[in-house]
C-alpha positions in Angstrom: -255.5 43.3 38.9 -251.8 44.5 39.3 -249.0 42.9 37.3 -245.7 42.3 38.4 -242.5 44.0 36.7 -239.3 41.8 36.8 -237.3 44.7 34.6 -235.6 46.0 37.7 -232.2 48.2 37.8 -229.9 46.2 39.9 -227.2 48.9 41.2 -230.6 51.0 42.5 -231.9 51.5 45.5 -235.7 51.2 45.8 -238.0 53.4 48.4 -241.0 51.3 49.3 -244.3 53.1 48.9 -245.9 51.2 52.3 -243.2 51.3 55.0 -240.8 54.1 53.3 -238.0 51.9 54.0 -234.8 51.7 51.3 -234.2 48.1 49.2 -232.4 46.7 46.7 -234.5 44.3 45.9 -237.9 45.3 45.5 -241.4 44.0 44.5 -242.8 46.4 41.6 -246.1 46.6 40.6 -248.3 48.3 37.9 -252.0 48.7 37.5 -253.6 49.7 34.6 -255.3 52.7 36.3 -251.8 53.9 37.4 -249.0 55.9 35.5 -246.0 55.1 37.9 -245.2 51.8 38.9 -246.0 51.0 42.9 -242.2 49.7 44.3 -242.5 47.5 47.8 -239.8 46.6 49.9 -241.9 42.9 51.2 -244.1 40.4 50.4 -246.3 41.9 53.5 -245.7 45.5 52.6 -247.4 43.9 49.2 -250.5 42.3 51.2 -250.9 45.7 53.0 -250.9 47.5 49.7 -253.1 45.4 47.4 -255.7 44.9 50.2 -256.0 48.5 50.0 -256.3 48.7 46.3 -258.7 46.2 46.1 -261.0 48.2 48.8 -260.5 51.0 46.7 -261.4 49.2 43.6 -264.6 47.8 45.7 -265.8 51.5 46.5 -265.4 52.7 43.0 -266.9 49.8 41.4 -269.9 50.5 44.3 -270.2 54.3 43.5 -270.7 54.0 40.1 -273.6 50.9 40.4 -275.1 53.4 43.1 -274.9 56.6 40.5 -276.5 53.8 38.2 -279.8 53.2 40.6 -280.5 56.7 41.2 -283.7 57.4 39.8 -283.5 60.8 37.2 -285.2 64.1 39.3 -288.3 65.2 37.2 -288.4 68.6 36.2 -291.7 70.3 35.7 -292.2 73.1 33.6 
């Protein structure tokens, strides 16, 4: 699950990653899957972006049980 980050620079000014709008006050979040840190401008620009992580999390987590079940093709020589 995605961790919040309190460190943030207080004379910056933030694009949010949902809406595109400019803050100073942002909500940043990290994943352990993810190099940069996700910056939001709202709590609901936050709902809207972890619902869609979570479906995305759902469909890998589904795609590799699927890969899982497939039976192995038999080759005859």
């Amino acid at each position: 699950m995605p961790l919040e980050v309190r460190n943030v620079i207080t004379n910056a000014v933030y694009r949010c990653e949902v809406c595109g709008k400019l803050t100073s006050t942002p909500i940043i979040y990290k994943t352990c899957c993810m190099n940069k840190p996700v910056i939001l401008c709202s709590r609901e620009c936050l709902n809207k972006w972890l619902s869609e992580w979570v479906k995305n999390q759902d469909q890998i987590i589904n795609r590799s049980q699927n890969i899982a079940r497939k039976p192995l093709r038999k080759f005859h020589l």
